[in-house]
C-alpha positions as CSV (number, residue, x, y, z in Angstrom):
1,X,33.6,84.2,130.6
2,X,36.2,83.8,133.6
3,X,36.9,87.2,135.4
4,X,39.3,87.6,138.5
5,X,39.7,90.2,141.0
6,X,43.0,92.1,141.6
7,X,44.7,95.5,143.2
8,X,47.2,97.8,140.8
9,X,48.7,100.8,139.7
10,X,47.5,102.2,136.3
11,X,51.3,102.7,134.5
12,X,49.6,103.7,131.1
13,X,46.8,104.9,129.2
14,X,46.4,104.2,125.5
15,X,43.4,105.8,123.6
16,X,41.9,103.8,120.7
17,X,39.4,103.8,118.2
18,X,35.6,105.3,118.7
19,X,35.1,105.4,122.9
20,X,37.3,103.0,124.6
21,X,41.1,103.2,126.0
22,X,43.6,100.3,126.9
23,X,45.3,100.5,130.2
24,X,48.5,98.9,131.6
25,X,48.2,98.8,135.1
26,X,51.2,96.8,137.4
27,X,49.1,94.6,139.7
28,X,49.7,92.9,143.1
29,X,49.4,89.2,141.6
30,X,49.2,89.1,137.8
31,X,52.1,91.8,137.2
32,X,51.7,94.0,133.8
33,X,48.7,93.7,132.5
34,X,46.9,95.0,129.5
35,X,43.3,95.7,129.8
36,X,40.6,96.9,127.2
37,X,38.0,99.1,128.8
38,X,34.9,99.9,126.4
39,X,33.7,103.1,126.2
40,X,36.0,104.7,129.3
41,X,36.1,107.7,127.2
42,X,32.6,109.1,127.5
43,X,31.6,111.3,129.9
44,X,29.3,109.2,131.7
45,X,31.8,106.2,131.9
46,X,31.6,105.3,135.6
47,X,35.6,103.2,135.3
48,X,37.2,106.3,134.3
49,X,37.5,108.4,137.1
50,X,38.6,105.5,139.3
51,X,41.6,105.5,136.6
52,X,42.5,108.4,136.1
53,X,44.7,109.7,138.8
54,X,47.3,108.6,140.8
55,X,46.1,105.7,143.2
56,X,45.7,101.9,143.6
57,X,42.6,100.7,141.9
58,X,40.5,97.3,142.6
59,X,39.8,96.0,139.4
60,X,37.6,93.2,137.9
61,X,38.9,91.4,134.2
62,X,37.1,89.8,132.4
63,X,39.6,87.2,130.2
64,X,39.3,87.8,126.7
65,X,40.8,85.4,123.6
66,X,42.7,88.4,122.5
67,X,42.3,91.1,124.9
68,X,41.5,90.8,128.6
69,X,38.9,93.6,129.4
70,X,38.1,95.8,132.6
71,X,35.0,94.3,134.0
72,X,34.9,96.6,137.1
73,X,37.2,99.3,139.1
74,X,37.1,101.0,142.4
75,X,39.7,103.2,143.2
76,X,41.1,102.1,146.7
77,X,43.8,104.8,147.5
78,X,44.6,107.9,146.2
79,X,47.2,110.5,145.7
80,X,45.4,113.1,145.0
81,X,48.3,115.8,146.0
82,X,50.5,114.2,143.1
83,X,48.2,116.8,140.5
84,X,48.7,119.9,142.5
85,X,52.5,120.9,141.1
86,X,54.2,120.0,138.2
87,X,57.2,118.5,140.0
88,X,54.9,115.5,141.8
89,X,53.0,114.8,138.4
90,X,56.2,114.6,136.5
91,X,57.6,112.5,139.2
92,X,55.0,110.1,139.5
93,X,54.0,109.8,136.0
94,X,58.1,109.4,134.9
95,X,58.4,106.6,137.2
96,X,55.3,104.8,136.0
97,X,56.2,105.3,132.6
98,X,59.6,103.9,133.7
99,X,58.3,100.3,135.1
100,X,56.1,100.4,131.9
101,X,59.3,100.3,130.0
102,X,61.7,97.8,132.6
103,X,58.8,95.1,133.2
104,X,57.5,92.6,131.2
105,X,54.0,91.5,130.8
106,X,52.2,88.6,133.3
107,X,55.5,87.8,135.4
108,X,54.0,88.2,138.8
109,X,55.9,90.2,141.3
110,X,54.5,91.8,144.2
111,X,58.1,93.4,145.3
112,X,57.5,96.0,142.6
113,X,54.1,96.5,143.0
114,X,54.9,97.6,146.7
115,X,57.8,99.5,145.4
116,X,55.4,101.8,143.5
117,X,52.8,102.1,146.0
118,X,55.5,102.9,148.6
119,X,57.1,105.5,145.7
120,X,53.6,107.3,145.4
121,X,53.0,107.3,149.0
122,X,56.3,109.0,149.6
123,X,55.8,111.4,146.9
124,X,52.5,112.5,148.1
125,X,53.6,112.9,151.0
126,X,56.9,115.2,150.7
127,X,56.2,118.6,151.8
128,X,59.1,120.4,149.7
129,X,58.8,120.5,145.9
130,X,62.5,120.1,145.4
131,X,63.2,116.5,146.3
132,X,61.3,115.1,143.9
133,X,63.9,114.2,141.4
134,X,66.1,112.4,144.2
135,X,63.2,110.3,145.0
136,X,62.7,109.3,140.7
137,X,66.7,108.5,141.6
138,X,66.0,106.3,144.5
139,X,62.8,104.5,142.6
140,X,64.9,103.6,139.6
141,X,68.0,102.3,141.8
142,X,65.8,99.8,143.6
143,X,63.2,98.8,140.7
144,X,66.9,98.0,138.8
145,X,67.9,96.2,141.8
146,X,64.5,94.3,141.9
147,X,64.7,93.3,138.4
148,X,68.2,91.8,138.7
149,X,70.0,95.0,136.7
150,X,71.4,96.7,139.5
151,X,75.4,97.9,139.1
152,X,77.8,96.9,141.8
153,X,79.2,99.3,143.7
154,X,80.6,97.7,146.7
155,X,83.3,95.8,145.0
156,X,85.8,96.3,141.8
157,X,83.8,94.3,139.0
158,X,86.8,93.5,138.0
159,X,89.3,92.2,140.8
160,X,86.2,92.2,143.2
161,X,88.2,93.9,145.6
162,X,86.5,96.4,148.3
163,X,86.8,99.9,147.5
164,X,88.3,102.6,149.0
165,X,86.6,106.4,148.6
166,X,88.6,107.6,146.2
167,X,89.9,106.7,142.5
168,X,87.0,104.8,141.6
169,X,85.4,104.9,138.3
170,X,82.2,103.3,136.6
171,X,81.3,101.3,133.5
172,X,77.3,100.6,133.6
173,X,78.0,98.5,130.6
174,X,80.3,95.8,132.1
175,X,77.6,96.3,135.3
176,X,79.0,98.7,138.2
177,X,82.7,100.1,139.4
178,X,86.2,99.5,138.6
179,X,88.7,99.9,140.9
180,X,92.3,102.5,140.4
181,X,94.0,99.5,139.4
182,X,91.2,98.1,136.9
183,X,90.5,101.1,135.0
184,X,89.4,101.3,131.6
185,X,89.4,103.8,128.9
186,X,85.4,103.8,128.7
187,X,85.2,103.9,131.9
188,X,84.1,107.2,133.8
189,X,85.8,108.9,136.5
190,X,83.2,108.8,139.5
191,X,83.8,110.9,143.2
192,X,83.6,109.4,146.6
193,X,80.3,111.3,147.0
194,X,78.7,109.6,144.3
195,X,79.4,106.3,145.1
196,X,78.1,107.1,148.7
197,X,74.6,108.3,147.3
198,X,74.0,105.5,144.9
199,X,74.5,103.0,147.6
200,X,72.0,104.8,149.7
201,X,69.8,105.0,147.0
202,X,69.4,101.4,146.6
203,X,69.8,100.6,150.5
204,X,67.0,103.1,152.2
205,X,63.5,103.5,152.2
206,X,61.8,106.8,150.6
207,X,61.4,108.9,153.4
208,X,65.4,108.6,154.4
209,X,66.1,109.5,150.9
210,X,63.5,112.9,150.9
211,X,65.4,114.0,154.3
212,X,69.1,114.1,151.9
213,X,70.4,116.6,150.3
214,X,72.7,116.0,147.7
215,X,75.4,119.1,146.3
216,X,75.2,120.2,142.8
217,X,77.8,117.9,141.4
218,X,76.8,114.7,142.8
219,X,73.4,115.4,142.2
220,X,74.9,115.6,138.1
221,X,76.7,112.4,138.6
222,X,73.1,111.0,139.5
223,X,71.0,111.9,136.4
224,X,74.0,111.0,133.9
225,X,74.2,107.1,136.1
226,X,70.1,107.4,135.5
227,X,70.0,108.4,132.1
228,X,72.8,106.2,131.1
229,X,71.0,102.6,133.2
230,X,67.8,103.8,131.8
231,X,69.4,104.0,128.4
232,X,70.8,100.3,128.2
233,X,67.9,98.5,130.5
234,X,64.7,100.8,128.8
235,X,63.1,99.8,126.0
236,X,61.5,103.4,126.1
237,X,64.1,105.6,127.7
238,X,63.0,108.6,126.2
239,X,59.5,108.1,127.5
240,X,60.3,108.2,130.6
241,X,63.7,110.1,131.6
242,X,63.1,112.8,129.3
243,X,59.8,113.0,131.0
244,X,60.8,113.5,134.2
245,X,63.8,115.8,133.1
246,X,61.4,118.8,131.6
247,X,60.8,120.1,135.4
């Protein structure tokens, strides 16, 4: 039976009949996978503690005709500080549960799996418990942009003019921002300050976006443009958004 070796992120875990559990995990070189692992949920399994927290796990696969199976895991890197509040699990484990739901299976892309190491790392490494749900923000904007979904918001989608601060408004469905003179009546009224965040959302690393501090109202622009992308580009929105929302 073939087998190869490779480094991921578990995304998902999936109990099923008698002993065993089916894992997703986002890998450096085969993307999504699926993976049968027999009898992880014993007690004496030796795979499941590698799995079951927040890290990046070597694993061996063994390729199956229908199901590929977990052949071997060591877990490389952890996060350990992830379980010790609420806020850092519900973090991590929305935004895991969000590339679960973006990314297809076997399509290869090591840009993402870096994105959610990097994501982890910076989550782990946050001192304050109140930037978490800025950081979900940031993660989403740039796995969007990854994936090809990301709205524009540098130019009028529209007239693809340059906009000025004020006036704007946004219609994720036609893809970004309309300009004063391109309104429409579905789209949404947006402020200057939103615009600014959503660009540096998608434009700077993790630990640039822990440092900001966003006001009350922007920060609600924010998680109505998440819940609204997640929403249309999801296949399991509720899995994931409303995940992150009960902290």
């Amino acid at each position: 039976m073939p087998t190869y070796r490779d480094k991921g992120v578990v995304l998902k875990i999936q109990p099923l009949r008698d002993a065993d559990r089916r894992y997703s995990l986002f890998t450096a070189e085969h993307g999504k996978i699926d993976l049968l692992a027999k009898g992880t949920r014993r007690g004496h399994s030796k795979m499941s503690p590698h799995l079951g927290t927040f890290g990046v796990v070597e694993v061996m696969v063994a390729r199956g005709r229908r199901w590929d199976r977990l052949a071997g895991a060591s877990l490389e890197r952890s996060f350990s500080r992830l379980i010790e509040s609420f806020p850092g699990t519900a973090a991590a484990q929305g935004f895991l549960l969000t590339v679960d739901a973006l990314t297809r299976r076997e399509l290869p892309d090591d840009r993402v799996f870096r994105l959610v190491v990097d994501y982890l790392e910076a989550l782990d490494g946050v001192a304050s418990t109140d930037v978490e749900r800025q950081l979900y923000a940031g993660g989403v904007v740039k796995l969007l942009d990854l994936l090809g979904f990301a709205p524009e918001f540098d130019v009028c989608l529209r007239c693809r003019a340059v906009l000025v601060p004020d006036g704007n408004a946004v219609d994720f469905l036609r893809g970004g921002l309309l300009c004063t003179d391109c309104f429409t009546p579905e789209a949404r009224p947006v402020s200057p300050n939103f615009i600014k965040a959503m660009r540096f959302l998608r434009r700077e690393e993790f630990p640039a976006i822990a440092a900001l501090r966003f006001d009350a109202y922007t920060a609600s622009e924010i998680d109505q443009a998440i819940d609204t992308l997640l929403a249309i580009h999801a296949e399991d929105r509720l899995a994931a958004w409303d995940y992150v929302r009960r902290w």
